[in-house]
KOLRO-370351 format. One record per residue (C-alpha): x, y negated, z negated; residue number from 0; residue in one letter. Coordinates in steps of 0.2 Angstrom, whole numbers, plus 5000, padded with zeros to 4 digits. Layout:
KOLRO-370351
+------+------+------+-----+----+
|   px |   py |   pz |   i | aa |
+------+------+------+-----+----+
|    X |    Y |    Z | NUM |  A |
...
+------+------+------+-----+----+
END
This chain:
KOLRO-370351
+------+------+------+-----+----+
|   px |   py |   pz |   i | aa |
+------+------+------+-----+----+
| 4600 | 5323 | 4798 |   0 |  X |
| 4584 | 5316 | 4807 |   1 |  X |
| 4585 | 5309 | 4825 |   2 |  X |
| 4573 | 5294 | 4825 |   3 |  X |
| 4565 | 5286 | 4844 |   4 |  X |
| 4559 | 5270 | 4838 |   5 |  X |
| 4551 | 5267 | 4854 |   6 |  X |
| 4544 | 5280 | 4867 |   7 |  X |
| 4530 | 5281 | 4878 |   8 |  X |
| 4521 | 5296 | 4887 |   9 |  X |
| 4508 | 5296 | 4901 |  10 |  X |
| 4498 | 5312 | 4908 |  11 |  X |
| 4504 | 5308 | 4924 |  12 |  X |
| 4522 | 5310 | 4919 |  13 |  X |
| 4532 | 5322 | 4912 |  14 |  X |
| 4520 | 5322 | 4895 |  15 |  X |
| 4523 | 5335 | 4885 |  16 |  X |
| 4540 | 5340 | 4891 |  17 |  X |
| 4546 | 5325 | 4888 |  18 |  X |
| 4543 | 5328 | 4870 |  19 |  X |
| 4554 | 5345 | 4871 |  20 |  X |
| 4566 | 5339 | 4878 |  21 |  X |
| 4566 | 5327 | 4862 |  22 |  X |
| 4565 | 5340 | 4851 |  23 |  X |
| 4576 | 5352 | 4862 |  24 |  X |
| 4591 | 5337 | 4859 |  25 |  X |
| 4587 | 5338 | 4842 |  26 |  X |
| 4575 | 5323 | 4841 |  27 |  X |
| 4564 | 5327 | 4825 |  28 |  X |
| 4556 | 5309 | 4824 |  29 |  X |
| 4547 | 5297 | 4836 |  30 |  X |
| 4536 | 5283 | 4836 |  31 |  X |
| 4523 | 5286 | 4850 |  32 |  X |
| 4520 | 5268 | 4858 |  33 |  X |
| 4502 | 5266 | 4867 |  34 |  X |
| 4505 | 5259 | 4884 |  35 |  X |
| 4491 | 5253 | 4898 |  36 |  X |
| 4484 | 5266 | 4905 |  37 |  X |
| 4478 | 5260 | 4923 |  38 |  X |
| 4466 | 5273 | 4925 |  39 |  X |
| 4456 | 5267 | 4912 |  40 |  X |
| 4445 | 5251 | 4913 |  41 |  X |
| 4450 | 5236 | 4904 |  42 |  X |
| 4436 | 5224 | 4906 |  43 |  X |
| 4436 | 5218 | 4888 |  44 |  X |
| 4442 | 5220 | 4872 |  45 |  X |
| 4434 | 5233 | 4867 |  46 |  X |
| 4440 | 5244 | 4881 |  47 |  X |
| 4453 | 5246 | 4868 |  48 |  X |
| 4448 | 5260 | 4859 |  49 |  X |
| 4446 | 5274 | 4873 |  50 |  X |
| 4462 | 5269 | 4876 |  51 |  X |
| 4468 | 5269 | 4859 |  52 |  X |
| 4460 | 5287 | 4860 |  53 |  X |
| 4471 | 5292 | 4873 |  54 |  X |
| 4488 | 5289 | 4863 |  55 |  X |
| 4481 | 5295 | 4849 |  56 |  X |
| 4477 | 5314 | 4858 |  57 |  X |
| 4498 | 5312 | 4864 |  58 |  X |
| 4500 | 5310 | 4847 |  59 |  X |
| 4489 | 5327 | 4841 |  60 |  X |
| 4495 | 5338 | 4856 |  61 |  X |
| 4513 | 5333 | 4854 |  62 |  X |
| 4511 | 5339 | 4836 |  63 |  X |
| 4502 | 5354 | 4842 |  64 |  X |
| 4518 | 5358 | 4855 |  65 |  X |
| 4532 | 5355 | 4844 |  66 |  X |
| 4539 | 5352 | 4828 |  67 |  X |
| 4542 | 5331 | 4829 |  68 |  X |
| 4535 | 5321 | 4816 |  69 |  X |
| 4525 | 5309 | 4829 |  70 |  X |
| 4520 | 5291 | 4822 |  71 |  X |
| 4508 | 5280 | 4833 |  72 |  X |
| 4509 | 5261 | 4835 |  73 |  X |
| 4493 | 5255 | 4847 |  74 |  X |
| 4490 | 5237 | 4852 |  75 |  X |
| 4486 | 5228 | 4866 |  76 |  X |
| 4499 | 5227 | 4880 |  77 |  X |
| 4506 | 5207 | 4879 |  78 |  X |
| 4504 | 5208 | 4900 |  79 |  X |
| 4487 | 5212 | 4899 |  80 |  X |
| 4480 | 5195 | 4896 |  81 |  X |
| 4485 | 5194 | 4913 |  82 |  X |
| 4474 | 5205 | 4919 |  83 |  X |
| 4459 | 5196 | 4909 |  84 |  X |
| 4464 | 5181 | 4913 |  85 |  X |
| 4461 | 5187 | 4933 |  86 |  X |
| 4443 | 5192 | 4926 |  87 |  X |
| 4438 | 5181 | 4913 |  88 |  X |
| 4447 | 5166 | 4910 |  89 |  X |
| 4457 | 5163 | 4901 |  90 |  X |
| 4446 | 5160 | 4884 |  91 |  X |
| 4440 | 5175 | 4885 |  92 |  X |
| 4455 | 5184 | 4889 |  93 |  X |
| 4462 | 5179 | 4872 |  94 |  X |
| 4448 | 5184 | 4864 |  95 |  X |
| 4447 | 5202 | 4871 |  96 |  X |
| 4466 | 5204 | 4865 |  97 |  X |
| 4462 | 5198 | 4847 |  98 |  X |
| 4449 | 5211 | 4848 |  99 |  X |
| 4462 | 5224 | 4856 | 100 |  X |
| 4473 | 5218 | 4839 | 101 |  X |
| 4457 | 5223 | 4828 | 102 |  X |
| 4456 | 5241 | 4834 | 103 |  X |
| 4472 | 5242 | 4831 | 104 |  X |
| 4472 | 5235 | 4813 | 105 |  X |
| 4457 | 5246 | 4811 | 106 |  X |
| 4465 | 5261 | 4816 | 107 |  X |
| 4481 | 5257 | 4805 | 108 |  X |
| 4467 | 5256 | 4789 | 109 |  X |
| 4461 | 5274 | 4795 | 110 |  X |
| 4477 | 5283 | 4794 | 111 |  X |
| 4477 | 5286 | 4812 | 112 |  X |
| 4492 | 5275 | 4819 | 113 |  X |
| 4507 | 5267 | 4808 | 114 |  X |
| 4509 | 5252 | 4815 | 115 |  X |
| 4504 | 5238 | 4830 | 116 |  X |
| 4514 | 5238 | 4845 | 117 |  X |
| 4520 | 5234 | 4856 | 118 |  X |
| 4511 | 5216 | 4856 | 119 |  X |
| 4521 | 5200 | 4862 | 120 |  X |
| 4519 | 5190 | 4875 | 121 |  X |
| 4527 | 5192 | 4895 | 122 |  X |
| 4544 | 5196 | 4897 | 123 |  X |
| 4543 | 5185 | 4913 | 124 |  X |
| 4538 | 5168 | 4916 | 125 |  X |
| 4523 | 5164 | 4916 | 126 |  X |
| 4510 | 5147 | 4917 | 127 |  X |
| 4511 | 5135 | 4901 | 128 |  X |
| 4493 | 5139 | 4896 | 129 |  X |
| 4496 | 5159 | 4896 | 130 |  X |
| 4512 | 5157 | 4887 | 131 |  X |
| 4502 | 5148 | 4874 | 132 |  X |
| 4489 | 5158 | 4873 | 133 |  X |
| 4500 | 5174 | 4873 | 134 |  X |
| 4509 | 5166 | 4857 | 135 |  X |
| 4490 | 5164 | 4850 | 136 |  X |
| 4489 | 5181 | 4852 | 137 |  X |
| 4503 | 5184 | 4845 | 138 |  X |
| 4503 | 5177 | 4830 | 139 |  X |
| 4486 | 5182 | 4830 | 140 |  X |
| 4490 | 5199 | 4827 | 141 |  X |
| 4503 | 5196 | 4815 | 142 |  X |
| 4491 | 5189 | 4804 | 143 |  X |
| 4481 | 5206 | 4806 | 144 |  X |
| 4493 | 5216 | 4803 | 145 |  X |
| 4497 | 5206 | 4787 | 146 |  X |
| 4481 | 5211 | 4782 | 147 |  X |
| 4480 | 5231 | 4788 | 148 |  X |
| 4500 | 5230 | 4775 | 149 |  X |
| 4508 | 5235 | 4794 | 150 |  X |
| 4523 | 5233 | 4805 | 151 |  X |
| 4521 | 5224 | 4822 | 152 |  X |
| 4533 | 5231 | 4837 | 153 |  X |
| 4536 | 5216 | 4849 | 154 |  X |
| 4539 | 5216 | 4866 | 155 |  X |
| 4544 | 5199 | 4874 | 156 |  X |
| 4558 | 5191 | 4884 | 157 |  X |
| 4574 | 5197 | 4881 | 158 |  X |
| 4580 | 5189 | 4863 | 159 |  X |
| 4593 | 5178 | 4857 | 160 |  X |
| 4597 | 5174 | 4839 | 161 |  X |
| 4585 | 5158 | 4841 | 162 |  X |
| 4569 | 5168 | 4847 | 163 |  X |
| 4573 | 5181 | 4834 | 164 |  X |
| 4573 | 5164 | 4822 | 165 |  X |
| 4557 | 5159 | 4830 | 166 |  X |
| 4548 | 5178 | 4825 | 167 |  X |
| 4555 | 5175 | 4809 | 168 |  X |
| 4546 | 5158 | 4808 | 169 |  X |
| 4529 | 5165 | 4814 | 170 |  X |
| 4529 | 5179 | 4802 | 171 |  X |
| 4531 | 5169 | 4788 | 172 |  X |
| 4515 | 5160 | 4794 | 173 |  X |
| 4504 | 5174 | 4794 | 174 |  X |
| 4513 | 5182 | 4777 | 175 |  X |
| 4519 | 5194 | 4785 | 176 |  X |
| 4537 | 5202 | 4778 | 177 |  X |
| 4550 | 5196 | 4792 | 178 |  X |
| 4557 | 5218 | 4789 | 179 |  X |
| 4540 | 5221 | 4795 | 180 |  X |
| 4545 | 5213 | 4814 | 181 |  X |
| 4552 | 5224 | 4826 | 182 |  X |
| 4560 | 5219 | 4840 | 183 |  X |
| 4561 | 5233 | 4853 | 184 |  X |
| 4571 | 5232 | 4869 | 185 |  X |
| 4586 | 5223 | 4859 | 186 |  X |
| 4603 | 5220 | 4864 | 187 |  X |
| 4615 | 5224 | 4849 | 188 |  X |
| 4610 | 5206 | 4840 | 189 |  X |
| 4613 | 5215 | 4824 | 190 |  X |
| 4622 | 5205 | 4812 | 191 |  X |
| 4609 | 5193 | 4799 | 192 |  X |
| 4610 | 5177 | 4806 | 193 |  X |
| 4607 | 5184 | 4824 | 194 |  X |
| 4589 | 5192 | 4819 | 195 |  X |
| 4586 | 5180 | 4804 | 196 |  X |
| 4576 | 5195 | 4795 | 197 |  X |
| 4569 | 5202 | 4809 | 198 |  X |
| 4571 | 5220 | 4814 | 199 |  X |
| 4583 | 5224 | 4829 | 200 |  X |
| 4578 | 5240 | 4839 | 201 |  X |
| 4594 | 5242 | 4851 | 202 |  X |
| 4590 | 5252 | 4865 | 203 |  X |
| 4601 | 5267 | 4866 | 204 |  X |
| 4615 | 5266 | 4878 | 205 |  X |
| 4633 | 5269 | 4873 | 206 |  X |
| 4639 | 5253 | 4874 | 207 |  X |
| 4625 | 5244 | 4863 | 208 |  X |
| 4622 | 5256 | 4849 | 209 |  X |
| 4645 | 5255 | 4849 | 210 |  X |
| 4645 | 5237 | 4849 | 211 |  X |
| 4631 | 5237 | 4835 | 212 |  X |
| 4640 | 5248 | 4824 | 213 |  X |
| 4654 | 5239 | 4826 | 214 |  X |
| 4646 | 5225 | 4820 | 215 |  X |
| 4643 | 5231 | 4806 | 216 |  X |
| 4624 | 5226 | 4806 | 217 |  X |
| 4605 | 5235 | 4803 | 218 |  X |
| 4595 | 5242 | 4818 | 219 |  X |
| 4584 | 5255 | 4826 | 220 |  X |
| 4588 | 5268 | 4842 | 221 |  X |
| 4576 | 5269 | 4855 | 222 |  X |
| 4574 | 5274 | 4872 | 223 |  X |
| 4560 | 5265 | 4879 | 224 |  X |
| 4555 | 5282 | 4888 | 225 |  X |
| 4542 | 5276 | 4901 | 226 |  X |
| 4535 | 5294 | 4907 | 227 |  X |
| 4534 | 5287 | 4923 | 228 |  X |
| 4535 | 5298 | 4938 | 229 |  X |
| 4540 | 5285 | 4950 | 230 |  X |
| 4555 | 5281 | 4940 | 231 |  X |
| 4560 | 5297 | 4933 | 232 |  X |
| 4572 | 5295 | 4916 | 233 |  X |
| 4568 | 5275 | 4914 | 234 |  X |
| 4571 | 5266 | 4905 | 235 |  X |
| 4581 | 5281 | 4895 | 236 |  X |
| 4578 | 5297 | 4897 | 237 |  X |
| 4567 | 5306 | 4881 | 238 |  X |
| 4584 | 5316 | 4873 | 239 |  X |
| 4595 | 5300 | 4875 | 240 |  X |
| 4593 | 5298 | 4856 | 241 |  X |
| 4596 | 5312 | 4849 | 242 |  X |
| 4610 | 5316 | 4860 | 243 |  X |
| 4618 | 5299 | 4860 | 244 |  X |
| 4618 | 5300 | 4842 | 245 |  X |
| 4626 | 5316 | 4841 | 246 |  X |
| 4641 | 5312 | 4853 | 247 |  X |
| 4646 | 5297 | 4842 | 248 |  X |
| 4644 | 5306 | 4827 | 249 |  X |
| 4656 | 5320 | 4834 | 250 |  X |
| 4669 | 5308 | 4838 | 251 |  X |
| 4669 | 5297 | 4821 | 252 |  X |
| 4661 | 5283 | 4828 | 253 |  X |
| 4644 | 5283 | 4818 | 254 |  X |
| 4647 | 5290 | 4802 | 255 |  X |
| 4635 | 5300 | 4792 | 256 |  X |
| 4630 | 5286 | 4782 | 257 |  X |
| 4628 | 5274 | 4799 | 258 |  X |
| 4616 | 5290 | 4803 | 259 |  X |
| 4605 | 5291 | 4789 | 260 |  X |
| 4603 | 5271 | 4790 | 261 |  X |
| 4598 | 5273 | 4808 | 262 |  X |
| 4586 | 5286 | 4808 | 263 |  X |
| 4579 | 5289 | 4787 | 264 |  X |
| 4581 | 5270 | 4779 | 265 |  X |
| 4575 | 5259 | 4789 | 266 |  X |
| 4562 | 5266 | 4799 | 267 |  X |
| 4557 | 5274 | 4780 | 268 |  X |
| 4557 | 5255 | 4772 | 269 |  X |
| 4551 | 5246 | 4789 | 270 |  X |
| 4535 | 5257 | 4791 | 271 |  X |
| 4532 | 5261 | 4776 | 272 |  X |
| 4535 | 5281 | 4782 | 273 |  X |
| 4543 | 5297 | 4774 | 274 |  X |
| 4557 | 5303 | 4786 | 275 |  X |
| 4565 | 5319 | 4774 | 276 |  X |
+------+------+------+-----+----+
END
């Protein structure tokens, strides 16, 4: 049975590639690799992007190279970082360097190199009226793209409720984009159909999320939302949570085999248009 993390991160400065063993060491066999702002590297427009793009992509390679996890990439610009170009440019041009950070990413998508766009959103804080606006520009933005490039986004926003989920719904529908091609990581257990209106609920992995989403009966994704960060050691889950999470409620009847198969092989397979065996 594969163990799919729908949503983990690894930085050079962190634990890096351990962090993947001790995926694989759980008896993680899947992840999808999530590009997150490096801040080492320059970001002084849009096209900044692709060195850092680069970055995530060699995780991606040496991960591979280190262990037997089937690694796939979702790259994009970080919703947060319109701050940061606000602070530089204005905010005109900020928006327009992250429509150029959403192009690489499309670009890289077309090439073979990453599998989806993510995470893309807007703060998870409040913020001014304009940059709220502008980040849905964005946003919508790079649904539209990845429309184009036949991809899943990853969303990272405010914590949801079953009316933002409705309001995701509403702006993929106006790029043309598949509402089961919207992710929502960082979810609570909002499971059921008319809590994610179509959208796709990534629940992150503690105990009593993923128990009160099987209960529900409902579709979702496991992550962790491993930061790799060595001030904060294990946040937001530690990298073998998954696997090992999944295993404990599968030895206890709690997630059946079938609840397991949907998890970590159907939906990631049908959201992103991957092969997990």
């Amino acid at each position: 049975m594969p163990a799919f993390d729908n949503h983990f991160h690894l930085d050079p400065r962190g634990l890096y590639l351990e962090a993947a063993r001790l995926f694989e060491k759980a008896g993680g066999t899947h992840l999808m690799l999530t590009h997150l702002p490096y801040d080492d590297l320059p970001l002084s427009s849009g096209d900044d992007y692709a060195a850092a793009y680069a970055r995530t992509l060699e995780t991606a390679r040496l991960v591979r190279s280190a262990t037997e996890v089937t690694v796939f990439v979702a790259v994009g610009p970080y919703p947060v970082d319109l701050l940061r170009f606000d602070e530089k440019l204005g905010l005109a041009a900020a928006t327009v360097a992250m429509k150029r950070g959403m192009d690489l990413a499309a670009k890289l998508v077309r090439e073979g190199q990453a599998t989806a766009i993510g995470e893309i959103g807007r703060p998870h804080f409040r913020v001014a009226s304009d940059l709220w606006a502008a980040s849905n520009e964005v946003l919508a933005y790079g649904m539209e793209v990845a429309k184009d490039a036949e991809c899943a986004v990853i969303l990272h926003t405010e914590d949801p409720t079953p009316e933002t989920f409705a309001e995701f719904g509403g702006m993929a529908d106006a790029a043309g984009l598949p509402r089961a091609r919207v992710v929502k990581h960082h979810a609570p257990p909002l499971v059921l159909p008319e809590e994610t209106h179509g959208v796709v609920p990534s629940v992150l992995a503690r105990e009593d999320h993923v128990r009160e989403a099987l209960r529900k009966g409902g579709v979702f994704l496991m992550e962790t939302d491993y930061i790799d960060d060595p001030r904060r050691p294990g946040a937001v889950l530690g990298p073998a949570t998954v696997p090992r999470k999944t295993a404990k409620l599968r030895s206890v009847g709690t997630m059946t085999e079938e609840d397991a198969d949907r998890i970590h092989r159907q939906l990631p397979s049908r959201t992103y248009g991957i092969e997990i065996a």
